[in-house]
N, C-alpha and C positions, 0 to 999 in steps of 0.2 A: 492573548488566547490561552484559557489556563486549561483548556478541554484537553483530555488525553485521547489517545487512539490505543486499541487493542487490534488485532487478528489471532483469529484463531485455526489460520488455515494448516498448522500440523494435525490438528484433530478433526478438523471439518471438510477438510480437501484431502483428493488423490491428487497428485502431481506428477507430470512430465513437461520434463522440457528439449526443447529439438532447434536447434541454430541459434540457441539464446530468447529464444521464447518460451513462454512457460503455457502450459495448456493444466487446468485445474476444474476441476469436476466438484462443484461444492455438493458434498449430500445433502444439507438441510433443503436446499432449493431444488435439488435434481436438476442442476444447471450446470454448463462446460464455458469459461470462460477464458479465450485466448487473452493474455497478456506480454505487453512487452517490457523489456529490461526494466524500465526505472517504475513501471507499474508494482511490477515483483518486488523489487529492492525495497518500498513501501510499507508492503504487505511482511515480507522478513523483517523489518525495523520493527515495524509492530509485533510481531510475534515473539521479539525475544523481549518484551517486556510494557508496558503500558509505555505510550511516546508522547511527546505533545507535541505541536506543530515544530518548532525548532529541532526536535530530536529530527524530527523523520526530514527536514530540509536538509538537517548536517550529514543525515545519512545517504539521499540523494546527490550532496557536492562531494559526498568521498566517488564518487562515481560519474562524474558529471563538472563542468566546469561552471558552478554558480556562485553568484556574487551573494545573494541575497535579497536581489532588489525589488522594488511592489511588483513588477511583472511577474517575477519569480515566484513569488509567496503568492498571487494571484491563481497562476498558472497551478499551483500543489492544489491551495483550495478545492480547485476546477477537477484535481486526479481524487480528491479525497473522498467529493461528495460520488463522485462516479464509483469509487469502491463504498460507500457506504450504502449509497442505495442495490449495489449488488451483494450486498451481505456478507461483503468479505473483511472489511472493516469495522468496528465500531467506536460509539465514541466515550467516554465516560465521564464523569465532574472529575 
């Protein structure tokens, strides 16, 4: 997978968070979207710098206890498309 991911939720989102939830208001969509922990952690991976799949997995087992394994890398897919189709992610060559 050589696709990168970006977020741009410092400039595109208000942010708060409350018991480890993040609650983010994206302005281009005028949308509020509740997220939890490893959702966030994601989306921070991405924001400090363009990720490829591997970054943003190493960044989720600093926080999580992941092997790696197809279900895992599976399972990100499954978080990635769900923040891309809500504007919070992108993807790049």
């Amino acid at each position: 997978m050589s696709e990168r991911y970006i977020s741009h939720i410092h400039r595109d989102c208000v942010i708060r968070e409350a018991d480890g939830i993040h609650f983010l208001y994206h302005r281009p969509a005028g949308q509020t979207h509740i997220l939890p922990p490893h959702a966030y952690l994601l989306l921070e991976a991405a924001a400090a710098a363009p990720a490829s799949f591997d970054d943003l997995l190493r960044a989720l087992a600093t926080g999580y206890a992941l092997d790696g394994s197809a279900e895992e890398r599976a399972g990100l897919l499954e978080h990635l498309a769900t923040l891309i189709e809500a504007g919070l992610i992108e993807t790049m060559p």
